[in-house]
N, C-alpha and C positions, 0 to 999 in steps of 0.2 A: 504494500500500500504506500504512497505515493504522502509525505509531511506537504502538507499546506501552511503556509501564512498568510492571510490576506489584510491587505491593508488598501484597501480605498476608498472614499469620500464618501461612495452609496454603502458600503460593508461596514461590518463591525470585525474590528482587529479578532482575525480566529484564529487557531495552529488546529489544528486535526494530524495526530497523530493513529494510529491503529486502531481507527473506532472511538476515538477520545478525541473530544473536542471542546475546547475552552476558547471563552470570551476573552479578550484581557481587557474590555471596558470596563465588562457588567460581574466578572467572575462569574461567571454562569460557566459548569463544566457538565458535559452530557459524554454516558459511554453507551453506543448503540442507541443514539437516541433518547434514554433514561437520564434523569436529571440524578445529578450524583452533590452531594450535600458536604462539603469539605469546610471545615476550621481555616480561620484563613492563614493559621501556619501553614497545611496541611496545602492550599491554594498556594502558599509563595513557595514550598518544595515541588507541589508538582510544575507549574510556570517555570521553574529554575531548569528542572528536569528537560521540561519541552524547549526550551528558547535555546537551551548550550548541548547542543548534541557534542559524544565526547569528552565532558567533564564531568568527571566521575568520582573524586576524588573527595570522602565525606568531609575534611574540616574546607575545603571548598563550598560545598554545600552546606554548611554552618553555618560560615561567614558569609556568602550570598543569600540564602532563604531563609535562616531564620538569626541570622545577625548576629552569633553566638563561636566566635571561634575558639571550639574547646571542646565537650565531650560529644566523643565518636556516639555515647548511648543514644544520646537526644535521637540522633539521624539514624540509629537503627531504629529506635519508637516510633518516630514520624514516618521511616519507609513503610513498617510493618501496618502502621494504622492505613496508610495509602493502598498499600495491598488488598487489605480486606475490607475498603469502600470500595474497589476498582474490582473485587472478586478476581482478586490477581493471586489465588492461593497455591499457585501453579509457577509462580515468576517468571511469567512471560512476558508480561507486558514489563514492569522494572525489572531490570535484572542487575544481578550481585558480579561486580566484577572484582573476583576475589583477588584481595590484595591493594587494590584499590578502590573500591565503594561502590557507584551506583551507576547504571544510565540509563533510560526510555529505550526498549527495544525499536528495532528499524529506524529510530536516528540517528543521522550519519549529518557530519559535516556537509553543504554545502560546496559544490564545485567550485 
């Protein structure tokens, strides 16, 4: 499946990643369609997730989403809770890049 970003004047800023799809105006996040109910820690890890394909790296993710550079726990607690609103009990959609942290399946850098 094909990451989207759309940003133009008639749209509202969306990324669609693998059936997931978030607003970044309204925070409105939908997977398959279903309105998915996130904390907005829980909103600034996944946006972090979607917008930096390739960084992976939890005290990265700390210090970007939830503004805390220092325990690794926090950002296991927040992936795990993300999983099991996303019914990602399978880790596919976030996957564990061991040894280095985390990243949004099927995002890849940009050409």
């Amino acid at each position: 499946m094909t990451d989207v970003i759309e940003h133009t004047p008639s749209k509202e800023p969306v990324v669609r990643v693998q059936g997931l799809e978030m607003n970044l105006r309204t925070g409105q996040v939908r997977l398959r369609g279903e309105a998915v109910h996130l904390t907005p820690t829980e909103f600034r890890l996944l946006r972090t997730l979607m917008l930096n394909p390739n960084r992976v790296s939890p005290n990265w993710l700390l210090e970007r989403a939830l503004g805390d550079p220092g325990d690794n726990q926090k950002v296991r607690f927040y992936v795990g809770r993300l999983r099991r609103k996303l019914g990602d009990r399978h880790r596919v959609l976030i996957r564990t890049a061991h040894g280095a942290g985390y990243r949004l399946a099927g995002r890849t850098a940009a050409p």
